[in-house]
C-alpha positions as CSV (number, residue, x, y, z in Angstrom):
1,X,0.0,0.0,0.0
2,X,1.1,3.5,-1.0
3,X,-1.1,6.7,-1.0
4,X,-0.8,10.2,-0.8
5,X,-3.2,12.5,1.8
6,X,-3.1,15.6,0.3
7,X,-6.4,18.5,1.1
8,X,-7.4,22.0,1.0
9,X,-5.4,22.3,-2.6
10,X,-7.7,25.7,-2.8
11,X,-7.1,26.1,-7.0
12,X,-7.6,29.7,-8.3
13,X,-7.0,31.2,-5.2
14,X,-6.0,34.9,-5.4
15,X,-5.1,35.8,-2.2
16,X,-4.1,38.6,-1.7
17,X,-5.9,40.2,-4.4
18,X,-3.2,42.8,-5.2
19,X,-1.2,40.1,-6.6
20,X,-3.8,37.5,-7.7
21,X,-3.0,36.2,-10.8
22,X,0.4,35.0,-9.2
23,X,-0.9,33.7,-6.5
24,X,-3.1,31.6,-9.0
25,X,-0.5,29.9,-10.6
26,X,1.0,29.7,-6.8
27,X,-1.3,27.5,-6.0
28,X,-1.7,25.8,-9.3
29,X,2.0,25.1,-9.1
30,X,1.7,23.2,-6.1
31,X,-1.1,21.0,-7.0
32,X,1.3,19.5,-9.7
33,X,3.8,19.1,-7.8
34,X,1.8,16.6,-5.6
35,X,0.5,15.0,-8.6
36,X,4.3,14.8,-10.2
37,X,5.8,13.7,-7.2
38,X,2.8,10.6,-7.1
39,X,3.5,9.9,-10.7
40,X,7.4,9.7,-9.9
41,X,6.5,7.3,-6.6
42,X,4.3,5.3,-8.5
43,X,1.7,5.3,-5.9
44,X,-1.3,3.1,-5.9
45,X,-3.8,6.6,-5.6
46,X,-4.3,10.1,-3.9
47,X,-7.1,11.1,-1.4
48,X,-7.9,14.3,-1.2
49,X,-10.0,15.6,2.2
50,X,-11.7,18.5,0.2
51,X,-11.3,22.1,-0.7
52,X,-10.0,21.1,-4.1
53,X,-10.9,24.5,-5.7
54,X,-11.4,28.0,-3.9
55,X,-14.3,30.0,-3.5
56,X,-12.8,32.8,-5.1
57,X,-12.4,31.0,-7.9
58,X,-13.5,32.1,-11.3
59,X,-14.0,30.2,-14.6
60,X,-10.7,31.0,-16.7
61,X,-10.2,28.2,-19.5
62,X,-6.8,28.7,-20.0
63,X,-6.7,27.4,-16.0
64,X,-9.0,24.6,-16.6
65,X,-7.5,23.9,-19.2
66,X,-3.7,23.1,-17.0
67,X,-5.5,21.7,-14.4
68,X,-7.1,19.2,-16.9
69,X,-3.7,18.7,-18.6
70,X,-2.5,17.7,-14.6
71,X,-5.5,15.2,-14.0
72,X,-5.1,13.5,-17.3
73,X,-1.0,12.4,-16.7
74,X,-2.5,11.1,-13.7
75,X,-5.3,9.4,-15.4
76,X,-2.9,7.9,-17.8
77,X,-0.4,6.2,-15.0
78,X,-3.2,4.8,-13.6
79,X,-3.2,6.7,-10.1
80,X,-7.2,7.4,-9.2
81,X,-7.8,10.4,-6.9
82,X,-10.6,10.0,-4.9
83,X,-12.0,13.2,-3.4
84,X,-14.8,14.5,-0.6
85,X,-16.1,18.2,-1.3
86,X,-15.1,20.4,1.2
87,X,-16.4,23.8,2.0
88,X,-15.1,25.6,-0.9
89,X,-16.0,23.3,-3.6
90,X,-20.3,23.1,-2.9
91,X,-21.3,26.1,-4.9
92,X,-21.4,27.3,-8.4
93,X,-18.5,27.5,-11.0
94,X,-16.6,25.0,-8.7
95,X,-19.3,22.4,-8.5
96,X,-19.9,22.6,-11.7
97,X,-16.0,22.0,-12.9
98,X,-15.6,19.0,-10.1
99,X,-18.6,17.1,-11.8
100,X,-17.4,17.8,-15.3
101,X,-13.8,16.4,-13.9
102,X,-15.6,13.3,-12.6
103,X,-17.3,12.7,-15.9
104,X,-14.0,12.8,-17.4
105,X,-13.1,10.0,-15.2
106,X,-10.0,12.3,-13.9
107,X,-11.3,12.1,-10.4
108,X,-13.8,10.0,-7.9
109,X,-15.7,11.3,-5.1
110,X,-15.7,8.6,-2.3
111,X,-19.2,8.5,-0.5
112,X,-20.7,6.9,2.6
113,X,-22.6,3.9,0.8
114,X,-20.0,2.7,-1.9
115,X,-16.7,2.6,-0.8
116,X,-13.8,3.2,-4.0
117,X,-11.9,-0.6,-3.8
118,X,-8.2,-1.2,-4.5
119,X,-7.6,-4.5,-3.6
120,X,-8.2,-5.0,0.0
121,X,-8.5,-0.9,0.5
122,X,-11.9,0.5,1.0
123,X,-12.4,4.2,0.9
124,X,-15.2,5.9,2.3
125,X,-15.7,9.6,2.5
126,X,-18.7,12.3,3.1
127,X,-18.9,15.9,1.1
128,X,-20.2,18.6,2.9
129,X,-23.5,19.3,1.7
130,X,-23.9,22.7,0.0
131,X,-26.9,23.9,1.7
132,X,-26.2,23.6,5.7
133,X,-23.4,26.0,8.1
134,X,-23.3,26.5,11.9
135,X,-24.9,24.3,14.6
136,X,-26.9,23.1,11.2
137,X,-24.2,21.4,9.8
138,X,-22.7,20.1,13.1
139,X,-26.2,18.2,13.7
140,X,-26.1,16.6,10.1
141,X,-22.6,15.0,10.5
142,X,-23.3,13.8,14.3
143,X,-26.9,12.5,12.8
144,X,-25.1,11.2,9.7
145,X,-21.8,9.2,10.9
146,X,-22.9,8.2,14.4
147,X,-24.7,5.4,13.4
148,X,-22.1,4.4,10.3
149,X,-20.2,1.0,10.0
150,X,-18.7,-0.2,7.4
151,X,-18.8,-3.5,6.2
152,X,-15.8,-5.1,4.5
153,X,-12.6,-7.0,5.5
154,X,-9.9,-5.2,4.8
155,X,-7.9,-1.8,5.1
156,X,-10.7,1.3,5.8
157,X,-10.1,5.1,4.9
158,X,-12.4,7.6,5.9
159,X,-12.2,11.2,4.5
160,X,-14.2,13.9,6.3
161,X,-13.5,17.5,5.8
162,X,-13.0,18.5,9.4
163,X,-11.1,17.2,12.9
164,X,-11.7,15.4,15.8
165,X,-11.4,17.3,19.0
166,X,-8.7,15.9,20.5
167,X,-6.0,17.4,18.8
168,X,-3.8,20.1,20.1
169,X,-5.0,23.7,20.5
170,X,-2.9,24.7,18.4
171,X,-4.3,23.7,15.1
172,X,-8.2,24.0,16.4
173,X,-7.2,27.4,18.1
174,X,-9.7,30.2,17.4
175,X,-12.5,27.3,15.9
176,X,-14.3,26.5,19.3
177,X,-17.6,27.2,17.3
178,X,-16.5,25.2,14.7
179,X,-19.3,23.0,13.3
180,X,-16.4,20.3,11.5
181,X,-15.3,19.3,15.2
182,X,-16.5,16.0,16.0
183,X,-15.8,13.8,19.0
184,X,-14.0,10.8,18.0
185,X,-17.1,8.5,19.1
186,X,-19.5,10.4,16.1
187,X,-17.4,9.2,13.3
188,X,-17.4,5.3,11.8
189,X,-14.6,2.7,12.6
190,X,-11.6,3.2,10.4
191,X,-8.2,2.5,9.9
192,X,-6.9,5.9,8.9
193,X,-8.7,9.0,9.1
194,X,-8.3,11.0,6.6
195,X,-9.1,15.2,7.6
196,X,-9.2,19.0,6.1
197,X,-10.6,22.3,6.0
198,X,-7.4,23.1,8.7
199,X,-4.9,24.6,7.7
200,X,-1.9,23.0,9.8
201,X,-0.4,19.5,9.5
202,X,-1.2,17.2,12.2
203,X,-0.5,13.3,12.5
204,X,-1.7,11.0,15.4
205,X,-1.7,7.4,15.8
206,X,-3.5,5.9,18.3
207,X,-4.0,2.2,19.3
208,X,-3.2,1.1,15.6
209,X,-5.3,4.3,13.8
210,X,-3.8,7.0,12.2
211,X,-5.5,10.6,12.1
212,X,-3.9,13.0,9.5
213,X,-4.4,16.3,8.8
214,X,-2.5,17.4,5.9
215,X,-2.8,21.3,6.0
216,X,-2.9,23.1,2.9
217,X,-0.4,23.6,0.1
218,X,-0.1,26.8,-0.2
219,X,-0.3,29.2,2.5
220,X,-4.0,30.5,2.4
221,X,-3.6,34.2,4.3
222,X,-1.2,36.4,4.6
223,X,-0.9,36.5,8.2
224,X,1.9,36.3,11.1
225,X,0.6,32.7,11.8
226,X,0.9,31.3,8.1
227,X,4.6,33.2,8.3
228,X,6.6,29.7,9.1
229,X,4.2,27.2,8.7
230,X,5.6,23.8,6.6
231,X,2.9,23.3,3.5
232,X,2.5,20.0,2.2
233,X,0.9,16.4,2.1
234,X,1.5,13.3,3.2
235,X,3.0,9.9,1.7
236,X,1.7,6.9,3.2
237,X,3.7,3.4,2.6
238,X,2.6,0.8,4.6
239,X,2.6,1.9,8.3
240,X,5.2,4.4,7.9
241,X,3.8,7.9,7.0
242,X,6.1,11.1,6.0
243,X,5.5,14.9,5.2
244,X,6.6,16.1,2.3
245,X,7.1,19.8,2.2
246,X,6.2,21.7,-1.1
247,X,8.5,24.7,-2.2
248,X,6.0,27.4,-1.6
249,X,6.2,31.5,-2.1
250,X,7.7,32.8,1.3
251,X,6.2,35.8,3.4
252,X,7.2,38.3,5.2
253,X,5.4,40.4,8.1
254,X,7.1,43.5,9.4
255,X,5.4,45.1,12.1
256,X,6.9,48.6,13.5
257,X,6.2,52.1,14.7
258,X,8.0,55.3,12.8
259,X,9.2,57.8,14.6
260,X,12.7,58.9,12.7
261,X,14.2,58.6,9.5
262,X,16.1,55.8,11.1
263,X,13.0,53.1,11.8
264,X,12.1,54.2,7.7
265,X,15.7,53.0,6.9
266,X,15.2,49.7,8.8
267,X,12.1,48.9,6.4
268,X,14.2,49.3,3.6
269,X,16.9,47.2,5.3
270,X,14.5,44.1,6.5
271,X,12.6,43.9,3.1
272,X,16.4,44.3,1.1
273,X,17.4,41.1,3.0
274,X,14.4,39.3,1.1
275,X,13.8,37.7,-2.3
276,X,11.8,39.3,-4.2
277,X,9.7,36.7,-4.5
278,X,8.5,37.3,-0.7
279,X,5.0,38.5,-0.5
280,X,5.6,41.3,2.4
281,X,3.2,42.5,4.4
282,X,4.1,46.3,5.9
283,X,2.5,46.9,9.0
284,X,3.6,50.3,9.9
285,X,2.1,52.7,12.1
286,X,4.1,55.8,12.1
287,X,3.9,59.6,12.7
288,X,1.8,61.7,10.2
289,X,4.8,64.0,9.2
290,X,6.2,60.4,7.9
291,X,4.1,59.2,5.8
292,X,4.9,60.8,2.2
293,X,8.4,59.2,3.2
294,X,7.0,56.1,4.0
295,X,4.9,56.0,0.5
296,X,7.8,56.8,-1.6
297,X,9.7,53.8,-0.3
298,X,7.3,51.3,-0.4
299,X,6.0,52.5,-4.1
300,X,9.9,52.8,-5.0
301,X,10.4,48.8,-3.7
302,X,7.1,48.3,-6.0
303,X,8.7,49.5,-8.8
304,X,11.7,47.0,-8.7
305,X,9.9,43.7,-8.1
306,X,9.0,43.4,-4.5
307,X,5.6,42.5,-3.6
308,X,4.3,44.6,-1.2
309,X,0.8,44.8,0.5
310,X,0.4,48.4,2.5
311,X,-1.3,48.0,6.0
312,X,-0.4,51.8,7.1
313,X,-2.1,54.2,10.1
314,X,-1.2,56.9,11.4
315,X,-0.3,56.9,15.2
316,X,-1.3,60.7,15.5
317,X,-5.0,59.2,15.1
318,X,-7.2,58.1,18.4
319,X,-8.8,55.3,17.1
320,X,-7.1,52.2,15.9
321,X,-8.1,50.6,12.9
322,X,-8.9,46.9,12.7
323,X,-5.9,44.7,11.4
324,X,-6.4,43.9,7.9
325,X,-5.6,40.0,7.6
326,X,-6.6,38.6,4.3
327,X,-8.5,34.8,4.9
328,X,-9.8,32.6,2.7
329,X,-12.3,30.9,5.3
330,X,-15.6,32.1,4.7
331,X,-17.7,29.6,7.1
332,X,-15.8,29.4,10.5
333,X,-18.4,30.8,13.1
């Protein structure tokens, strides 16, 4: 047995928005890595724990059109990915593309009832229904899964876009309304739990189950939190399970208070030390006499290649304005 767990692949996202068309192909390049590095392993098939497209995204053929070309060198080595729908992929243009993909026969979507069979593997999976959020939701998978078995006699994968709520605080931190949180006891007997719709990588094994949470592969805000996070998926031979980290665009968050013409040289300093394929986030608050000088820099760096987002206010001000984090989650109550 060899697999990869790979989820929350997010294609066409264009976050941030000020640079979206890179951050398209950002995201679109590593999707094929995954599917190149499978081809290269010769792996038996991918799973995918949903959020295969973004909501953000919009129908561009030239897109479909590489994402198709991806799919199809898979098809053609005879790796099936089997997929759930997560979150992102229940409405619309997205929806419409993953069903056109299945027809194709370039992808499966595992279900509850008829599990996908290679060999003595049985895969199992739920998509999250388009039309329920909140408490809602959380109801439908408790009602749905508690009273699930699955009938067959050899190794069982379950995919579910979500967690159970034993692991760490620090992936589930900031979700405690979270409907995709189950208790362990709500979801069917399985050999390896396959998870999403979290961003972070998490693996537990626990008298002889695994519980993986592959995070995403690309980093999916531009935020101090998604600064040094590892993106990638997970190979799975036998019982040994390794993360592969894809090469992803680095960011850069520099936070700092202007006072003097020295703290506007440090800016200049800290983003110099950078590639200019960082995506820097500025967030200065500085004094209003400043802020021309502060302008000119940052549109100057513009000019030469770095990517820059602005998150400016003035310190003179009495209010503070909200930090400006840009998220792709659009559900999380």
């Amino acid at each position: 047995m060899k697999f990869i767990h790979v989820s929350d692949t997010h294609l066409g996202c264009q976050i941030p928005v000020e640079y979206g068309e890179i951050r398209k192909k950002d995201f679109l390049k590593s999707f094929k890595e995954v599917i190149d590095f499978a081809i290269k392993e010769k792996v038996d098939f991918i799973i995918h724990s949903g959020d295969f497209f973004d909501d953000y995204f919009r129908i561009d053929s030239k897109y479909i059109i590489e994402i198709l070309d991806i799919l199809s060198k898979l098809k053609e080595n005879r790796i099936p990915l089997i997929f759930i729908k997560g979150n992102h992929d229940t409405k619309g243009q997205r929806q419409n593309i993953l069903e056109i993909l299945k027809k194709l026969g370039l992808i499966y979507e595992a279900n509850i009832k008829e599990p996908f069979v290679y060999k003595d593997i049985y895969i199992y999976g739920i998509s999250e229904p388009s039309n329920l959020s909140g408490e809602e939701l959380n109801i439908y998978y408790r009602n749905i899964l508690s009273n699930l078995k699955f009938e067959n006699n050899g190794y069982t994968i379950f995919m579910f876009h979500g967690a159970v709520n034993f692991f760490p605080e620090y992936i589930l931190e900031g979700y405690y309304k979270e409907p995709r949180i189950l208790p362990l006891e709500y979801l069917p007997k399985a050999d390896y739990y396959a998870f999403g719709h979290f961003h972070k990588h998490y693996l537990e094994k626990n008298e002889g189950k695994i519980f993986a949470l592959p995070g995403s592969t690309e980093r999916t805000e531009i935020s101090k939190d998604e600064e040094n996070i590892k993106k990638g998926f997970y190979l799975v031979e036998d019982n040994n399970i390794k993360f592969i980290e894809l090469n992803v665009r680095p960011i850069f968050i520099y936070e700092d208070v202007i006072n003097n013409e020295e703290d506007i040289n440090k800016i200049s300093e800290e983003i110099g030390k950078r590639s200019k394929e960082t995506i820097i986030k500025l967030k200065i608050r500085y004094k209003k006499d400043y802020y021309q000088r502060i302008k000119s820099l940052i549109d100057s760096l513009i000019s030469i290649g770095y990517l820059i987002i602005e998150d400016l206010y003035s310190s003179d001000k009495e209010y503070i304005i909200e930090e400006n984090n840009y998220t792709i989650e659009d559900t999380i109550e």
